[in-house]
Structure formats: structure tokens, C-alpha cells
C-alpha positions in Angstrom: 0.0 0.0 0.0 1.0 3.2 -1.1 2.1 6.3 1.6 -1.0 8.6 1.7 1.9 11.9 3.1 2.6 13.5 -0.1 6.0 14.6 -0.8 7.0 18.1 -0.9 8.5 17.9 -4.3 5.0 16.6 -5.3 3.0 19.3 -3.5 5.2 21.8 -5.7 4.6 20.4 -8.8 0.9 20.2 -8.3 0.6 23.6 -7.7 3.2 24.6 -10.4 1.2 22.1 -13.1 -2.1 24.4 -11.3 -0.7 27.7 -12.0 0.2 26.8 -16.3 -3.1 25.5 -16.7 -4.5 29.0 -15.3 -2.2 31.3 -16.9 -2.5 29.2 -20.3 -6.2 29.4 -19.9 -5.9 33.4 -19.1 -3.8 33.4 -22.2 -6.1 31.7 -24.2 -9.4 33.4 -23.8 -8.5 36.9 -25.1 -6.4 34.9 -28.2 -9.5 33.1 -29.4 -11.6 36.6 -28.7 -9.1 38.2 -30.9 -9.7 35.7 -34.0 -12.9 35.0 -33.7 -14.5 38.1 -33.1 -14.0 39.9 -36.6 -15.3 36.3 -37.6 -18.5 36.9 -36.2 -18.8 40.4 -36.8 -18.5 40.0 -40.3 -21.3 37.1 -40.3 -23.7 39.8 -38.9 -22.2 43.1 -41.0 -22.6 41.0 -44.6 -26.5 40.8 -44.0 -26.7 44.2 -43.1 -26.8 47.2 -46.0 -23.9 49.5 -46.1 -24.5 52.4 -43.5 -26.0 55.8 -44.9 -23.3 58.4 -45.0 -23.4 62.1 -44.2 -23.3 64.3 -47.1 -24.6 67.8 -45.2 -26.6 70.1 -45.0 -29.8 70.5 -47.3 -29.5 74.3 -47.9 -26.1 74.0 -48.7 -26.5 72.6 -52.1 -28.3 75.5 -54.7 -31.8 74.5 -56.0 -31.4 73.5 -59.7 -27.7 73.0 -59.7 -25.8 69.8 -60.1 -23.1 69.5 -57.2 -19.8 67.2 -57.0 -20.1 65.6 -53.4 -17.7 63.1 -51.8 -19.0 60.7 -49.0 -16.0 59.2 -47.1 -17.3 55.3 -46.5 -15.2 53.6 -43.5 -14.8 49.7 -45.0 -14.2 46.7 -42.2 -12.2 43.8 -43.4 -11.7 41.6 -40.4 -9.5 43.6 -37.7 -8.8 46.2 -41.1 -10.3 49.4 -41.0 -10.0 51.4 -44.4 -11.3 54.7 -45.3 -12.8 54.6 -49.3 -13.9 58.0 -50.8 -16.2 57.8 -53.4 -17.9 60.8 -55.7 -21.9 61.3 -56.2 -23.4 64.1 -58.0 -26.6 65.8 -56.2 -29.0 68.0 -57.4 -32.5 69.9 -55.4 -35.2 70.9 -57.2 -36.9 72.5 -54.8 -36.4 74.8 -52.0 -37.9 72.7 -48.9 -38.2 68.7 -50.2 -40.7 66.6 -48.7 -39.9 63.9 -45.9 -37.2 61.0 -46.8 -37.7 58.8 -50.0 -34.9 56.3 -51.7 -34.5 56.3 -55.0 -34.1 58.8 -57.4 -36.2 62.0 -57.7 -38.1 61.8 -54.6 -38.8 65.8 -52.3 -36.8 67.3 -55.5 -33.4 65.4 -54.2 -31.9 63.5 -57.4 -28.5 61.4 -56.0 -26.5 59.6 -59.1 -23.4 57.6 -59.0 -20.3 59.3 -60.5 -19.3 56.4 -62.3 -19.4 55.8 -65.7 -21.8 52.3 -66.2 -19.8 51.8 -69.3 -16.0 51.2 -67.8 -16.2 52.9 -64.4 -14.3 56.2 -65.3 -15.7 58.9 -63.4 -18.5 61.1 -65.2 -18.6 65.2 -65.1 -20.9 67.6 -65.5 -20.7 70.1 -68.1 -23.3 73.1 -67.0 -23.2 74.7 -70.4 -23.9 72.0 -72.3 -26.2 70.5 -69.6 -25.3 67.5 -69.7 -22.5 64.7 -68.3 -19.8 63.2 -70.1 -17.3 60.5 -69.8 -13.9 61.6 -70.6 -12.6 57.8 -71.3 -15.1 56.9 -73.9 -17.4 59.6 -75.0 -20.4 58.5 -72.8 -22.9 61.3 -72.7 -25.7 61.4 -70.2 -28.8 64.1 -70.4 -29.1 66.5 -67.3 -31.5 63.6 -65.1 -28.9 61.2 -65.6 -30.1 58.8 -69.1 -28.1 57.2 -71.0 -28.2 59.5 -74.3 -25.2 58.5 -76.5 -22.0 56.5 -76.3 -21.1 53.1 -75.5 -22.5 53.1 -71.7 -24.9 50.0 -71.6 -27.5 51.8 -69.2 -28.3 55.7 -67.4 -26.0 56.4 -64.6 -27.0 54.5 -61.5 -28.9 56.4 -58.8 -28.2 55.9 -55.0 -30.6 55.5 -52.1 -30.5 58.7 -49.7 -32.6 60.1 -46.5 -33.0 63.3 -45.2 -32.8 63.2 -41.9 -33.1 66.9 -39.4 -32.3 69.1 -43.0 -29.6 66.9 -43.6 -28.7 64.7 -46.5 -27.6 61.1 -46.0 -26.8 58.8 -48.8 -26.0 55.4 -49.3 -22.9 54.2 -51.6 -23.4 51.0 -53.6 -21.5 49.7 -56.2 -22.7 48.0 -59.5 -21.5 45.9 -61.8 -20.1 47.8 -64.9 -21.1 47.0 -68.4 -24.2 45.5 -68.4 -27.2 46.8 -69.3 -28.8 45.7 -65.9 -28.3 47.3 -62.7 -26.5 44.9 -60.3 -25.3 45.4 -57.2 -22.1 44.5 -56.0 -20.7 43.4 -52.4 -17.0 44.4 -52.2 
């Protein structure tokens, strides 16, 4: 039969064995919580649309004018946080517009894309001609935004947008370029 006194050198290594299982599991916890999280935030981000983004104030942008605005659209990959600017043109018709609408045309807001549909150059607007124009292939759009000459498949692509307390808040998307259809893409 075995001595029930346990040594000294065994009561030391118990606790030493004790104290590496409880600073490996402290060690472990936030480790995992570091990769997984951005795992599952991702999960719940890719179901959700992309945020609305700030583009100011209503009464800053001149009824009947076409106005070059850029939204600045913070992009989470994983534990990566990049800053994208892209460029939408935005034009009121009116002097007070009605309550939020998406779309296009909606309380005399129009919001388009300033991307070419054709190749994804950007488009400008050319006030004394009224009308937009892609400088890489000729693409010429009429002052709502339709397709009127050139090799762009479809009109320019308009953008979803609130107005929220006199402010305007719009929401990037990308489509796919070259098609005649309107497709959204995830990036």
C-alpha cells in the first residue's frame, strides 16, 4: 500500500502544473476573442446594407444646380479598417423637399453615381452644355442622368439617400459595370 503523506516535491509540482493551466487558460481566452470576433462580426455586418453616410446640410447645395459631393465610406475587413472616398453628384429641385424617400427623384433630391456604367471612369458635369460626359469613352448622359449617346450599356446609377433633421444622408453602392442591368455589388 501506497504512503498517503505527499511529498514536498509533489505538492510543488501540483501547484506549479495548477498555476500553467491558469495562466494558459488566461492566455487563451482573449487569443481566441481576438480571432474570432471579426469572424463573427463579419457574419452579422454582410446581412446588413452599407450604412447611410453624411453628405450635409440640405441648404447648402443650390436649388437646380448639379453639385460634385464626396462621401467618405469607412470599409471593415476583419481587424482592417480602411477609409474609401467615393464621388456622387446631387442635385435639389426644390427649395424645402418633402420627408425621406430612396431612390431617385423623390422631395426634388436627385442622387447619381459618378461612375461611368460603361467602364467605371468617373462622369462630369458640363453646365453649359447641360449634360455629363465621360472623358474615357465619349459617354454622354442628359441632365436627369439617361443614357443618351455612347457606349454606356445603361443611365447612370442612382443611390438611395434620406434626409434626416435638414440633412442629406446617402448610401454608396457599387454596381456591376457593363451590363445593361443594374447589379449590385458586395465588395
Amino acid at each position: 500500500m501506497r504512503n498517503a503523506k505527499i511529498s514536498r516535491r509533489g505538492y510543488l509540482s501540483f501547484l506549479a502544473d495548477v498555476l500553467i493551466a491558469v495562466i494558459a487558460i488566461l492566455v487563451a481566452i482573449p487569443a481566441l476573442g481576438y480571432v474570432l470576433t471579426p469572424l463573427r462580426r463579419s457574419s452579422r455586418t454582410k446581412s446588413k446594407e452599407t450604412p447611410f453616410s453624411d453628405a450635409g446640410l440640405l441648404a447648402d447645395y443650390p436649388a437646380g444646380q448639379w453639385r460634385l459631393v464626396t462621401l467618405e465610406i469607412v470599409q471593415e475587413d476583419g481587424w482592417r479598417k480602411t477609409r474609401v472616398r467615393h464621388s456622387v453628384w446631387v442635385r435639389r429641385l426644390e427649395a424645402s423637399p418633402v420627408a425621406s424617400a430612396p431612390g431617385e427623384g423623390a422631395g426634388g433630391i436627385t442622387v447619381l453615381s459618378a461612375i461611368c456604367p460603361h467602364l467605371g471612369c468617373p462622369v462630369n458635369w458640363h453646365p453649359d452644355q447641360s449634360q455629363f460626359i465621360c472623358p474615357c469613352h465619349g459617354g454622354v448622359f442628359s441632365s436627369d442622368g439617361r443614357h443618351s449617346s455612347g457606349p454606356p450599356p445603361r443611365n447612370m446609377d442612382p443611390l438611395e439617400f434620406e434626409i434626416r433633421e435638414g440633412r442629406l444622408w446617402i448610401r454608396w453602392e457599387d454596381f456591376k459595370i457593363g451590363v445593361a442591368e443594374r447589379i449590385p455589388v458586395t465588395v
